[in-house]
Biopython code that builds the backbone (N, CA, C, O; Angstrom):
import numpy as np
from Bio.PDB.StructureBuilder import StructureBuilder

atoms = [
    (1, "UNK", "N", (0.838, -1.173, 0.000)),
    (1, "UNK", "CA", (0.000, 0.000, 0.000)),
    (1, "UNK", "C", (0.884, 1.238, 0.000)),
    (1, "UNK", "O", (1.634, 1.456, 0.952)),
    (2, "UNK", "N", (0.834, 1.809, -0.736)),
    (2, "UNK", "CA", (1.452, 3.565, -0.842)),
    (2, "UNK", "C", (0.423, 4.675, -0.099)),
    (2, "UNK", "O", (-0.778, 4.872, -0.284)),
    (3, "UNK", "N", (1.129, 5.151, 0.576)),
    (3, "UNK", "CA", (0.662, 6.135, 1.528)),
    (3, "UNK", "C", (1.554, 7.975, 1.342)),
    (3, "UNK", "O", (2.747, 7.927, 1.040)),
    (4, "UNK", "N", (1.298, 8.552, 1.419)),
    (4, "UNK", "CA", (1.705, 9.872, 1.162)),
    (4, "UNK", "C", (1.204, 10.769, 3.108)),
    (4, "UNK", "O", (0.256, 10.719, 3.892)),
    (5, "UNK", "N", (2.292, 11.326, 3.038)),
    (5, "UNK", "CA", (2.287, 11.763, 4.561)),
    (5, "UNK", "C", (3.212, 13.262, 4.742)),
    (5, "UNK", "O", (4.274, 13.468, 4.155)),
    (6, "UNK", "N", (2.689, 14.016, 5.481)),
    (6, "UNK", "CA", (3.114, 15.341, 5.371)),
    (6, "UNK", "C", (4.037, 15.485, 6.680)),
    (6, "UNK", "O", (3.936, 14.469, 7.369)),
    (7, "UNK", "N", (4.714, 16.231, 7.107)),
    (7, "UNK", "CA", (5.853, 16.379, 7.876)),
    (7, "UNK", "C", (4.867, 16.606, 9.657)),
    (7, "UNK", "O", (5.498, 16.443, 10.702)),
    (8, "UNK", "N", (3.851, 16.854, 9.675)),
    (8, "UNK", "CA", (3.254, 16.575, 11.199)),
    (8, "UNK", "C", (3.246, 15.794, 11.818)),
    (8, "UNK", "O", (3.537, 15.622, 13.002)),
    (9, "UNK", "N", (2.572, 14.665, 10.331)),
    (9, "UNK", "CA", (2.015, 13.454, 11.029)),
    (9, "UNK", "C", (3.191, 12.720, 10.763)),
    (9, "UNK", "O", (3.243, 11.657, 11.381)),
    (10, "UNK", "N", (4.341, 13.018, 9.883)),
    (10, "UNK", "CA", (5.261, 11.890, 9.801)),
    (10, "UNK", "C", (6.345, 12.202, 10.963)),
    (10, "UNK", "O", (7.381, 11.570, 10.758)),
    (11, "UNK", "N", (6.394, 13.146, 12.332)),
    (11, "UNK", "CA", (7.127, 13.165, 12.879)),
    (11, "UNK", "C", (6.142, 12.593, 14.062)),
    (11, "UNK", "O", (6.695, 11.768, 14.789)),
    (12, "UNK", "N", (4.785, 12.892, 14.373)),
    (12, "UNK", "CA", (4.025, 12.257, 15.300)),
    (12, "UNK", "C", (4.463, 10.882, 14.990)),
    (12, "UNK", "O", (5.396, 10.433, 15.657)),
    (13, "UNK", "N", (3.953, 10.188, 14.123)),
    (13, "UNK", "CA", (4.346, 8.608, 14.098)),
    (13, "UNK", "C", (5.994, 8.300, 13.905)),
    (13, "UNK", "O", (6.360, 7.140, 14.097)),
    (14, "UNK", "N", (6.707, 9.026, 13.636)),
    (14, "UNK", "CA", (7.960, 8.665, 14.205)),
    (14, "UNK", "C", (8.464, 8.748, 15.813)),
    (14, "UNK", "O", (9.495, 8.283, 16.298)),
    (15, "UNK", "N", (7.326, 9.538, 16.504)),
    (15, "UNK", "CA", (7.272, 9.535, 18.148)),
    (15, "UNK", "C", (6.666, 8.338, 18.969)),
    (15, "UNK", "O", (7.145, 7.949, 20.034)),
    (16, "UNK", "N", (5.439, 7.737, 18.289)),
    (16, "UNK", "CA", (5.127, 6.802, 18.742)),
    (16, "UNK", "C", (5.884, 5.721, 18.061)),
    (16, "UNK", "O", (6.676, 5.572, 17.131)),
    (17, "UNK", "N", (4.975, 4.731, 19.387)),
    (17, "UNK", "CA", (5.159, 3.099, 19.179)),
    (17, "UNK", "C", (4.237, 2.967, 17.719)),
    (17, "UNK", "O", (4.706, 2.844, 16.587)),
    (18, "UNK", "N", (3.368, 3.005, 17.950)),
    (18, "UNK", "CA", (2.322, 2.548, 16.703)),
    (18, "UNK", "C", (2.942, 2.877, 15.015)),
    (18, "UNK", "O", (2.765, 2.067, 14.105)),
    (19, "UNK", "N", (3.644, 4.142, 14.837)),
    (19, "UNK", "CA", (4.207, 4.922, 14.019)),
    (19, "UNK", "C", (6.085, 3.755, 13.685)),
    (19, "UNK", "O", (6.469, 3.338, 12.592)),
    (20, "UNK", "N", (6.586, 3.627, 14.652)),
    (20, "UNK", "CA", (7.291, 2.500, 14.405)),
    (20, "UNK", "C", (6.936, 1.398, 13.870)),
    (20, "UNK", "O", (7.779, 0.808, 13.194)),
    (21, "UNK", "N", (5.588, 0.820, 14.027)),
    (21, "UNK", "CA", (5.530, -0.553, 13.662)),
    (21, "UNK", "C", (5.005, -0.413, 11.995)),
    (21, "UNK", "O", (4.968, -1.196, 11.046)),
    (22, "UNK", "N", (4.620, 1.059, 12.208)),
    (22, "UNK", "CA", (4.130, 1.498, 10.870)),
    (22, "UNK", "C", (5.507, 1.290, 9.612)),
    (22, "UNK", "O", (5.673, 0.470, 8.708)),
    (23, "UNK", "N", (5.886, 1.843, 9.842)),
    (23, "UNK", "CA", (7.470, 2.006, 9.130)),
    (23, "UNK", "C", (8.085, 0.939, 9.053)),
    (23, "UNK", "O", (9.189, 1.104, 8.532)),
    (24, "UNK", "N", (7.792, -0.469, 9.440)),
    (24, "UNK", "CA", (8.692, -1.551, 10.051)),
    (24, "UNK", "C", (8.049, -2.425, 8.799)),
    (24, "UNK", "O", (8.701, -3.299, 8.226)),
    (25, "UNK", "N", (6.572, -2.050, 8.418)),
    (25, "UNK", "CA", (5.834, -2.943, 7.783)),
    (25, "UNK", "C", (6.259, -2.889, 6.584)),
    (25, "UNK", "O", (6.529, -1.789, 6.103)),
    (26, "UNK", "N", (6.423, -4.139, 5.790)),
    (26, "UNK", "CA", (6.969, -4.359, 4.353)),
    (26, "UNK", "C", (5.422, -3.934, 3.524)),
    (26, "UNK", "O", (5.596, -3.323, 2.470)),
    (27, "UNK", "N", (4.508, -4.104, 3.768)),
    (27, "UNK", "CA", (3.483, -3.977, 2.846)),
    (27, "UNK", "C", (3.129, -2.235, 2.752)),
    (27, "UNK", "O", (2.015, -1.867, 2.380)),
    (28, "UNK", "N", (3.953, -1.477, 3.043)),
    (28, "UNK", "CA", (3.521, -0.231, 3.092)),
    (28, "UNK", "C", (5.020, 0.552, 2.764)),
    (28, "UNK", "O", (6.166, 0.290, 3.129)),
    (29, "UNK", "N", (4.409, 1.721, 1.830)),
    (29, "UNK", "CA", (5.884, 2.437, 0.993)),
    (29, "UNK", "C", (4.991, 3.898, 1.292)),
    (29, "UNK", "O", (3.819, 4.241, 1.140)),
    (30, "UNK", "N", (6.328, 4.582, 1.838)),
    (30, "UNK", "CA", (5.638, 5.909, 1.981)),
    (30, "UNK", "C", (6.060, 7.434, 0.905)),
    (30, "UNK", "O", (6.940, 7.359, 0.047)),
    (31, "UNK", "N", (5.616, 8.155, 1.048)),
    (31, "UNK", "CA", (6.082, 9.193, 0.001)),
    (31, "UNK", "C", (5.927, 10.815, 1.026)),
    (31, "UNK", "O", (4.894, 11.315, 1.471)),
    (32, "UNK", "N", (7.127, 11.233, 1.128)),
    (32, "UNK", "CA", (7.075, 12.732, 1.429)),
    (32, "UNK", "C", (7.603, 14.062, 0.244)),
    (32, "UNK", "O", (8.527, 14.018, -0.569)),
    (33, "UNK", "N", (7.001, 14.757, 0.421)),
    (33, "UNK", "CA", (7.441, 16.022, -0.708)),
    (33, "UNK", "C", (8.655, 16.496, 0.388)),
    (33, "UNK", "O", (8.561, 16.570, 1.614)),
    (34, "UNK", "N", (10.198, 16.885, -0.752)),
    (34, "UNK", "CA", (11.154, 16.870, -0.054)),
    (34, "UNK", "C", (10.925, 17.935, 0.781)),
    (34, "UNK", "O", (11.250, 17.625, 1.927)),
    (35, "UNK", "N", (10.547, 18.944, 0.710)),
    (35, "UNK", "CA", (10.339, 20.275, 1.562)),
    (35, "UNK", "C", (10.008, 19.772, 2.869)),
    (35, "UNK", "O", (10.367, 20.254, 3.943)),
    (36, "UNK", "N", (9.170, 18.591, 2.645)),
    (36, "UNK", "CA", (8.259, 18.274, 4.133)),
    (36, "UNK", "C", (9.476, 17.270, 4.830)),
    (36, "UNK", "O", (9.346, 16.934, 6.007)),
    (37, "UNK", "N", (10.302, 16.953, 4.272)),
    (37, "UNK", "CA", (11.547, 16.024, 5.002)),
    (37, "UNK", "C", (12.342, 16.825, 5.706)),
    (37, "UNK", "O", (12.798, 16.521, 6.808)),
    (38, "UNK", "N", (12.559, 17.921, 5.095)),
    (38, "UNK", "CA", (13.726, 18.293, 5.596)),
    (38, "UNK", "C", (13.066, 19.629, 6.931)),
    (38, "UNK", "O", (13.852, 20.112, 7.747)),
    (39, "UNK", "N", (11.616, 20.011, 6.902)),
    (39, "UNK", "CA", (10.292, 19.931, 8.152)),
    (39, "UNK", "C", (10.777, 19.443, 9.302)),
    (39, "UNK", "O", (11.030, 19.989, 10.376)),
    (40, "UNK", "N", (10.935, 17.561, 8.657)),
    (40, "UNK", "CA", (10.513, 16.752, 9.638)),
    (40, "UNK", "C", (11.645, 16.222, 10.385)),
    (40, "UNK", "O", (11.423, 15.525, 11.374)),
    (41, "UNK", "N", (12.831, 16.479, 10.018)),
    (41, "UNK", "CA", (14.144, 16.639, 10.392)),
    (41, "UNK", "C", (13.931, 17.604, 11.641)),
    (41, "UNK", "O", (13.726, 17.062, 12.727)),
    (42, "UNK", "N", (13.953, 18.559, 11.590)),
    (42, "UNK", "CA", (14.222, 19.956, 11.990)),
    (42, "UNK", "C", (12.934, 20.085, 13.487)),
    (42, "UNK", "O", (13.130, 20.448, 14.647)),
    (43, "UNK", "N", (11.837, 19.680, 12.894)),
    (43, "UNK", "CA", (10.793, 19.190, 13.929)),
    (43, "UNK", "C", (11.334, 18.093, 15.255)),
    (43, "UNK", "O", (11.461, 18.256, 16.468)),
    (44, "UNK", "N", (11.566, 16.912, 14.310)),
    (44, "UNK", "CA", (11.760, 16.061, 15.292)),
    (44, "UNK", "C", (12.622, 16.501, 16.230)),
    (44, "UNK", "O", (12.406, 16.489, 17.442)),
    (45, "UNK", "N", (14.112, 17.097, 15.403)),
    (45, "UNK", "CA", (15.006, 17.476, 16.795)),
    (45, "UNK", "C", (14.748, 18.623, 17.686)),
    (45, "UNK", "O", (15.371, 19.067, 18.651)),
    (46, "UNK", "N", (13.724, 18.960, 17.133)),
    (46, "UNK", "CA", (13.009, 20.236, 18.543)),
    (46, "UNK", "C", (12.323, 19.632, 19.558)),
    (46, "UNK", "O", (12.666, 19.673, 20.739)),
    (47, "UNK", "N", (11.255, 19.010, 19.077)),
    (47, "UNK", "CA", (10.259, 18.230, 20.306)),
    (47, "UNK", "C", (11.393, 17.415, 21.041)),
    (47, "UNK", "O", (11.490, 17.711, 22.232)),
    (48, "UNK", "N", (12.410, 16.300, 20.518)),
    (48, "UNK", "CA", (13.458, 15.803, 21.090)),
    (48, "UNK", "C", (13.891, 16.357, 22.494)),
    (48, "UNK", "O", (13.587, 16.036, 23.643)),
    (49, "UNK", "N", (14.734, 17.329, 21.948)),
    (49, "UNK", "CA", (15.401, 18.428, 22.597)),
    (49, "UNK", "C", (14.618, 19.014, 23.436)),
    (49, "UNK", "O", (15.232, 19.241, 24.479)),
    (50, "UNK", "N", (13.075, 19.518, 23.482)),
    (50, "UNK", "CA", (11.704, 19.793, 24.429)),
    (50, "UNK", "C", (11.979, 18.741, 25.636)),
    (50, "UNK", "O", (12.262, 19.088, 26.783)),
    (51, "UNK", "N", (11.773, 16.594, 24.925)),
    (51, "UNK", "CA", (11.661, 16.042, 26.136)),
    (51, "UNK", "C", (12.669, 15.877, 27.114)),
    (51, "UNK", "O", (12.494, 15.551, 28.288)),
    (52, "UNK", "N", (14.105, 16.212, 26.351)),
    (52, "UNK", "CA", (14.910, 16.074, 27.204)),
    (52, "UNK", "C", (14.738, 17.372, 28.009)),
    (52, "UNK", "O", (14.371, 17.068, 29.144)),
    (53, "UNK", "N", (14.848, 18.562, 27.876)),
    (53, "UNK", "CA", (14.895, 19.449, 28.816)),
    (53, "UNK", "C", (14.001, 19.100, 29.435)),
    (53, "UNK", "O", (14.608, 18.395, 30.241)),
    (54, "UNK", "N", (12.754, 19.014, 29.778)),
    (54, "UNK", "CA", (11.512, 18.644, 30.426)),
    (54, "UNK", "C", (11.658, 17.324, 31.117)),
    (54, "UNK", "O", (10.704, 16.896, 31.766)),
    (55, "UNK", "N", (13.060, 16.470, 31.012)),
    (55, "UNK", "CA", (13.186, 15.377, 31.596)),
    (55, "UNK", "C", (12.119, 14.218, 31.164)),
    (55, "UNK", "O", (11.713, 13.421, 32.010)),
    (56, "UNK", "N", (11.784, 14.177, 30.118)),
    (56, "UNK", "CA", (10.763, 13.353, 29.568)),
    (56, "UNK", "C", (11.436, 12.118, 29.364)),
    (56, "UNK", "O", (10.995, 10.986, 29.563)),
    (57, "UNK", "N", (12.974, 12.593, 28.787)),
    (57, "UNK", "CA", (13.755, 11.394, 27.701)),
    (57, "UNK", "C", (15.575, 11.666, 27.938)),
    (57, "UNK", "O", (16.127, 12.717, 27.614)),
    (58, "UNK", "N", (15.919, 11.095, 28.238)),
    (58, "UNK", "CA", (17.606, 11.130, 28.047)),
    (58, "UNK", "C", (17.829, 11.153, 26.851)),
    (58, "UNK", "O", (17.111, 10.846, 25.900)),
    (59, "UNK", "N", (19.205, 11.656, 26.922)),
    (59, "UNK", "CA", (19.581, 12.190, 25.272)),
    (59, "UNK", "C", (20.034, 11.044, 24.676)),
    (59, "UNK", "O", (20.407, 11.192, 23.512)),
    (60, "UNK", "N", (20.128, 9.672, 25.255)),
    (60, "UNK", "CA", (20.407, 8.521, 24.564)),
    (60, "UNK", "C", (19.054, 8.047, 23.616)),
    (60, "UNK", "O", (19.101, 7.144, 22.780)),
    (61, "UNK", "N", (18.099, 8.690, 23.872)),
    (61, "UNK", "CA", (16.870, 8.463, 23.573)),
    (61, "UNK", "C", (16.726, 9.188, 22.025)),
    (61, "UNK", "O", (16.393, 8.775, 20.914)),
    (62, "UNK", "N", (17.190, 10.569, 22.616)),
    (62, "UNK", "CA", (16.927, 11.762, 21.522)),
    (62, "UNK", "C", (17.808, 10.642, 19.833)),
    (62, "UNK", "O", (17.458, 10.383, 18.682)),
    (63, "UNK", "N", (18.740, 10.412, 20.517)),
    (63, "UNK", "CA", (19.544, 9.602, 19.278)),
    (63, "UNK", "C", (19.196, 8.459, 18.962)),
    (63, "UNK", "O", (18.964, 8.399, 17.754)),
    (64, "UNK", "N", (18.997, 7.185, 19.674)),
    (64, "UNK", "CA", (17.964, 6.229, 18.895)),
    (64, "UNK", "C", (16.525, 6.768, 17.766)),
    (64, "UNK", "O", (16.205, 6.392, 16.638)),
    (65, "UNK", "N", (16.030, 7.615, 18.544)),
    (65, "UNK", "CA", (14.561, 7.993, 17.470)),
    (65, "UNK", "C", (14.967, 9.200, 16.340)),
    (65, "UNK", "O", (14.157, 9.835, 15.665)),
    (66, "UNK", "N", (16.261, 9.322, 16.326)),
    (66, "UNK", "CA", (16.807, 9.752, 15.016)),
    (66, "UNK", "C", (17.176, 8.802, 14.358)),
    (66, "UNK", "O", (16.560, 8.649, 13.303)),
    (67, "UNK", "N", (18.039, 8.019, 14.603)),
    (67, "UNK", "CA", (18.337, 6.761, 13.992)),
    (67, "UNK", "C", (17.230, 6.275, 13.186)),
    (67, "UNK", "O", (17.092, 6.272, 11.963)),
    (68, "UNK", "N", (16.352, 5.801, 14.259)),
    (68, "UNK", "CA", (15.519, 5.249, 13.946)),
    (68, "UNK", "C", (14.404, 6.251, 12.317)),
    (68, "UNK", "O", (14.105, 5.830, 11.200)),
    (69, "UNK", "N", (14.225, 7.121, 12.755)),
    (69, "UNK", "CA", (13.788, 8.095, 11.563)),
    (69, "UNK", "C", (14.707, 7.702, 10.327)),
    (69, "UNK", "O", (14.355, 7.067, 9.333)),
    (70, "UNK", "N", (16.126, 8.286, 10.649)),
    (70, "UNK", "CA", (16.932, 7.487, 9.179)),
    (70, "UNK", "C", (16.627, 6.925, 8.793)),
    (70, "UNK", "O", (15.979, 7.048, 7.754)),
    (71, "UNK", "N", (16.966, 5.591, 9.547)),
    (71, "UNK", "CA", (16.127, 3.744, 8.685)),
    (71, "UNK", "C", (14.918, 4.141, 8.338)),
    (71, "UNK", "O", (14.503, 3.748, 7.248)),
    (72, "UNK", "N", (14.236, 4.830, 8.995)),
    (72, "UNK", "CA", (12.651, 4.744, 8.165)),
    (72, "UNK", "C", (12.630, 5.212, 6.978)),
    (72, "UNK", "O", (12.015, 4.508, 6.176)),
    (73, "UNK", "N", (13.184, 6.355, 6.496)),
    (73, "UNK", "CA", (13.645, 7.277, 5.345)),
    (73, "UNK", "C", (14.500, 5.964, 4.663)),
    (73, "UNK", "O", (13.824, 5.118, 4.077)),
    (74, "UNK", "N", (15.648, 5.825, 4.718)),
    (74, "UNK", "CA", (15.927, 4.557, 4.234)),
    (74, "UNK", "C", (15.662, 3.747, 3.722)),
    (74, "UNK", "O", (16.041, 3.376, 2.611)),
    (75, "UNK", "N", (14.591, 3.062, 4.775)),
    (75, "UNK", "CA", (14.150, 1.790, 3.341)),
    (75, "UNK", "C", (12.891, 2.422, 3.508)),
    (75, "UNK", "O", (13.400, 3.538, 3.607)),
    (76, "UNK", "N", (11.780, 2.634, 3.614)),
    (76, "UNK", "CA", (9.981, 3.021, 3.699)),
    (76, "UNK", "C", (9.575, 4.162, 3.370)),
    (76, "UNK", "O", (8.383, 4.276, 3.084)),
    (77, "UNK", "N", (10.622, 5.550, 3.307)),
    (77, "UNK", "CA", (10.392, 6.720, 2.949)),
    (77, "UNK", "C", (10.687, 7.494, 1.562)),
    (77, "UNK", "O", (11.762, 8.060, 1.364)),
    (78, "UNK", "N", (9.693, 7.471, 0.672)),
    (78, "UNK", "CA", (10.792, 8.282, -0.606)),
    (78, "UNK", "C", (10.295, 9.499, -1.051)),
    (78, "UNK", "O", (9.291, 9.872, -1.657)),
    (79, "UNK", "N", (11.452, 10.094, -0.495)),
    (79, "UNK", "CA", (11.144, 11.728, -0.751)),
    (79, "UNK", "C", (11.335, 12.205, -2.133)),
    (79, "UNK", "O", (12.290, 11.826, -2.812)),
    (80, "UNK", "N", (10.269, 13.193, -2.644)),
    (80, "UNK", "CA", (9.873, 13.167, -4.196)),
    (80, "UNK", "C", (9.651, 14.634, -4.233)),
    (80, "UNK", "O", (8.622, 15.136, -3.780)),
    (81, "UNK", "N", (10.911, 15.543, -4.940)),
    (81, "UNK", "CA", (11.062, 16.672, -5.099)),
    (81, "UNK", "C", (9.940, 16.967, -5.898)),
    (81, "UNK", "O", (9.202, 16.240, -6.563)),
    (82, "UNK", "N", (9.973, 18.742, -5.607)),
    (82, "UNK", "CA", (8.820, 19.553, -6.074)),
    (82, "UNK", "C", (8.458, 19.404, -7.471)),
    (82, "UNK", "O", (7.313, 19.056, -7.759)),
    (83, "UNK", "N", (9.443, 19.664, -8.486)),
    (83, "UNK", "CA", (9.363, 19.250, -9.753)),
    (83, "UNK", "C", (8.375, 18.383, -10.257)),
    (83, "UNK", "O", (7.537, 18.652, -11.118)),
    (84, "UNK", "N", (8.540, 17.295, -9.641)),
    (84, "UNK", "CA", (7.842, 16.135, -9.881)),
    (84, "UNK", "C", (6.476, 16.094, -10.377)),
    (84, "UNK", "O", (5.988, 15.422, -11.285)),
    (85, "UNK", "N", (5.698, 17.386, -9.196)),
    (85, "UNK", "CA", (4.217, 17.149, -8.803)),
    (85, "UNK", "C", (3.645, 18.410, -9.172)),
    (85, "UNK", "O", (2.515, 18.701, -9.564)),
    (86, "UNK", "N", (4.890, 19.236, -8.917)),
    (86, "UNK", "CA", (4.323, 20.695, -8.886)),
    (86, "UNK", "C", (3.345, 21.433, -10.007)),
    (86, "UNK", "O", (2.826, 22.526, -9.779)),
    (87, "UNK", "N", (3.152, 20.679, -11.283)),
    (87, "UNK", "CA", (2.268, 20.704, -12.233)),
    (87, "UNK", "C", (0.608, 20.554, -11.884)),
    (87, "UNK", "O", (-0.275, 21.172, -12.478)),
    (88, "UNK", "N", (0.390, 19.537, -10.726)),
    (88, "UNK", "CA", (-0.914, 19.329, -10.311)),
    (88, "UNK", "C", (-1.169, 20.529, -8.793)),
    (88, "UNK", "O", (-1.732, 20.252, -7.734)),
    (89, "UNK", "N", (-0.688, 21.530, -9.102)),
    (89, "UNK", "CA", (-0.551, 22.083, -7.386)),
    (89, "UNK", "C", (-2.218, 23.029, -7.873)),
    (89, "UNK", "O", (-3.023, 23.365, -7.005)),
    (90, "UNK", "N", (-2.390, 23.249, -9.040)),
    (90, "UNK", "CA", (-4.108, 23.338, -9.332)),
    (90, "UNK", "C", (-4.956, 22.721, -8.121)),
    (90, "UNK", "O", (-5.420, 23.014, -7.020)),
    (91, "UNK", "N", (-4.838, 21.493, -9.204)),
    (91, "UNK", "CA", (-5.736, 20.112, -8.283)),
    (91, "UNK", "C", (-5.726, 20.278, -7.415)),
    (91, "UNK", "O", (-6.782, 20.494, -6.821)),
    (92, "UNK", "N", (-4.478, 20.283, -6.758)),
    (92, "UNK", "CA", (-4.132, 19.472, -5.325)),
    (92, "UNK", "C", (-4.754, 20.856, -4.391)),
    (92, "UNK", "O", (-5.136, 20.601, -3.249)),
    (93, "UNK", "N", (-4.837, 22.149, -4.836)),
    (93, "UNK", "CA", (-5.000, 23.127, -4.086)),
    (93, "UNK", "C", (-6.681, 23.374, -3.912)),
    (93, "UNK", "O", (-7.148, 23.975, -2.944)),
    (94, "UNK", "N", (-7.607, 22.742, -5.143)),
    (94, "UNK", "CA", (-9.159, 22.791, -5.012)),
    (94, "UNK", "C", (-9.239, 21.811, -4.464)),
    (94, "UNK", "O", (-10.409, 21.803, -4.081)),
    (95, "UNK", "N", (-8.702, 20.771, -4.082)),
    (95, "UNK", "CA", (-9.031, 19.751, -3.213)),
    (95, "UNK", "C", (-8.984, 19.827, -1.859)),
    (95, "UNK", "O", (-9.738, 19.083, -1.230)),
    (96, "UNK", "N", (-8.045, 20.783, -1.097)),
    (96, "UNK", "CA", (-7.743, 21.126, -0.426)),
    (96, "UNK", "C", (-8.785, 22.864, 0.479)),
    (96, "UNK", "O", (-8.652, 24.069, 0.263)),
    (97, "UNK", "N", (-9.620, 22.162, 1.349)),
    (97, "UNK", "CA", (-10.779, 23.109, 1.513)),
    (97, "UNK", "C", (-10.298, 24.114, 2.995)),
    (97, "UNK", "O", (-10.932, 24.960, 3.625)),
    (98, "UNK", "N", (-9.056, 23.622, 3.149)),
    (98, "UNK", "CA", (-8.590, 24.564, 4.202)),
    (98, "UNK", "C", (-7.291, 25.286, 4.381)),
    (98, "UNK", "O", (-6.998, 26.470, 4.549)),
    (99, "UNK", "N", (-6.445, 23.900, 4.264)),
    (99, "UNK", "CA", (-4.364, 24.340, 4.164)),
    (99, "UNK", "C", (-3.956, 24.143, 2.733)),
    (99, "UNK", "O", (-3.571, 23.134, 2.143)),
    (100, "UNK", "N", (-4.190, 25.672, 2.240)),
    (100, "UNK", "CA", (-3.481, 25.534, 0.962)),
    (100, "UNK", "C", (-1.967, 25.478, 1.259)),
    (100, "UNK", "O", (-1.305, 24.740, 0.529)),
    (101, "UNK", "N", (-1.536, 25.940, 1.920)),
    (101, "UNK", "CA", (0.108, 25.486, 2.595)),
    (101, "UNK", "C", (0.317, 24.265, 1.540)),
    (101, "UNK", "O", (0.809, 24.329, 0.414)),
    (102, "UNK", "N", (-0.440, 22.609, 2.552)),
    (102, "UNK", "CA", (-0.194, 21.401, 2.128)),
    (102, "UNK", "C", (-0.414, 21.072, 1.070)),
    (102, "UNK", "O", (-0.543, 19.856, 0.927)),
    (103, "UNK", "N", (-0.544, 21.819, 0.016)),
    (103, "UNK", "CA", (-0.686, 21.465, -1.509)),
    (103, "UNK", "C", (0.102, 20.140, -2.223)),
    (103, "UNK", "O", (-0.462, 19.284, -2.906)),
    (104, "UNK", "N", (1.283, 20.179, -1.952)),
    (104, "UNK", "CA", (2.448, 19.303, -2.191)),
    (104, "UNK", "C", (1.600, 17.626, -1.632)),
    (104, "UNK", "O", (1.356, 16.658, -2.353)),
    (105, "UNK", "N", (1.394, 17.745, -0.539)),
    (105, "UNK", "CA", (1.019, 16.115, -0.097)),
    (105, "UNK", "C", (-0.297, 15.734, -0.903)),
    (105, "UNK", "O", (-0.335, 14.595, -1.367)),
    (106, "UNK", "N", (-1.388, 16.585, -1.114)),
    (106, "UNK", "CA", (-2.233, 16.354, -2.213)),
    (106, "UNK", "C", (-1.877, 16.099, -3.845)),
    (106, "UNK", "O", (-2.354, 15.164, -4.490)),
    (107, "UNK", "N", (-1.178, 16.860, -4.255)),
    (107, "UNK", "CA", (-0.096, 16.478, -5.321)),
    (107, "UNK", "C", (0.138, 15.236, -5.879)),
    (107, "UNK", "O", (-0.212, 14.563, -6.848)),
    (108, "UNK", "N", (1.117, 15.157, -4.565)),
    (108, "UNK", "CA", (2.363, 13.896, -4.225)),
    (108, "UNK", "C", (1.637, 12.440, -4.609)),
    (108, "UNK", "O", (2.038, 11.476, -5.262)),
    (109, "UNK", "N", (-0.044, 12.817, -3.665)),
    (109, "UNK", "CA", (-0.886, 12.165, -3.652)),
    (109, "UNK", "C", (-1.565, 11.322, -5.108)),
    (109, "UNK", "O", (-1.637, 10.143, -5.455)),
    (110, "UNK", "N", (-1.998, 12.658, -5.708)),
    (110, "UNK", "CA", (-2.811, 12.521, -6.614)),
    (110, "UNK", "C", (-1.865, 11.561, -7.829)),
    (110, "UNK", "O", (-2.395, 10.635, -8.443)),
    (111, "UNK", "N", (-0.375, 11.973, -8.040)),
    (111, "UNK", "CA", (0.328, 11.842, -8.916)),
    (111, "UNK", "C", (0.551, 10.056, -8.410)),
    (111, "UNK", "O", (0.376, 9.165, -9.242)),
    (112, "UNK", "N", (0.946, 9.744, -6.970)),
    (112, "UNK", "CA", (1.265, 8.042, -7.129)),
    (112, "UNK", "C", (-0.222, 7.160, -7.243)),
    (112, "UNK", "O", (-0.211, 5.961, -7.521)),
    (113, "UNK", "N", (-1.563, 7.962, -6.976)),
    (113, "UNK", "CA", (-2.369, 7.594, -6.980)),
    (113, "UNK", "C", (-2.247, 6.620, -5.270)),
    (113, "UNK", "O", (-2.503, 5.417, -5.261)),
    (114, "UNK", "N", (-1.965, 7.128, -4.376)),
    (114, "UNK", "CA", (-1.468, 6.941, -3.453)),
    (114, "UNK", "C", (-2.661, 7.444, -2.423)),
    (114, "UNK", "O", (-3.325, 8.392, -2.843)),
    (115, "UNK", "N", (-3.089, 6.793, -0.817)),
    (115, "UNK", "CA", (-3.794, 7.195, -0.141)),
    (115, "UNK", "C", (-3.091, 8.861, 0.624)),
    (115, "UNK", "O", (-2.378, 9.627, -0.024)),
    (116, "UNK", "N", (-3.470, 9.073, 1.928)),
    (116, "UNK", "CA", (-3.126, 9.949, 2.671)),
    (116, "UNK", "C", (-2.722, 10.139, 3.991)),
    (116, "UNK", "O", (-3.113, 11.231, 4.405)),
    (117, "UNK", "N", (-2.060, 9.467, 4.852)),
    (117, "UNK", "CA", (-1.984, 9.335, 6.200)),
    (117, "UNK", "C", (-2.227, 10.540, 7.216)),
    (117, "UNK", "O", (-1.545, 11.548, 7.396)),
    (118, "UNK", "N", (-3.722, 10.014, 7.985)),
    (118, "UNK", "CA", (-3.952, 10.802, 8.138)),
    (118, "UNK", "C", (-3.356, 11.791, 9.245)),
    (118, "UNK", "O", (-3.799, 12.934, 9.355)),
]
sb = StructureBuilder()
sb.init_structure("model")
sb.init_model(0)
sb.init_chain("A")
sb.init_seg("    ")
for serial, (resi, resn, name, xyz) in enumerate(atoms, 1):
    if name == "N":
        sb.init_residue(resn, " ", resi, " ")
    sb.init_atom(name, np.array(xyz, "f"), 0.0, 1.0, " ", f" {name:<3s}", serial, name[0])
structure = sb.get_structure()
């Protein structure tokens, strides 16, 4: 199953458990617009950096669930520059009844014929 996922929800499920097992699964290939990767980079190591100050998480922590993000990008994640899609950003923007922002993941969407995580 191809799934298309925008940099919120792909750093929420890189926080959880559930979001791991997501990424782990062979029957599922994901797609981010590169803009939203390099988001979700930059995201993750903030909230990170949040639990450790807040004593949520040791910083041995902060570095496994980067790791772990890599491998996901690695083998389950394929980031698919603007070029690509940016022809349907029409579409993807009347489809879109609230965050024209997220145009790109509607796109991304429309173009692999791909669902949407929500």
């Amino acid at each position: 199953m191809l799934l298309t996922v925008d940099a919120s929800t792909l750093v929420g499920e890189l926080l959880r458990q559930r979001g791991q097992k997501l990424f782990s699964t062979d029957e599922l290939e994901f797609f981010v617009p590169s803009r939203m990767w390099d988001e979700t980079e930059y995201e993750l190591r903030r909230r990170l950096g949040i639990m450790v100050s807040q004593g949520r998480a040791e910083e041995g922590v902060v570095e496994r669930y980067l790791r772990r993000a890599v491998r996901a990008k690695e083998e389950r994640i394929i980031e698919v520059p603007e070029p690509v899609y940016e022809h349907l950003e029409g579409e993807a923007t009347a489809r879109l009844p609230r965050d024209h922002e997220d145009w790109q993941v509607a796109a991304l969407a429309l173009l692999s014929g791909s669902d949407i995580l929500p």
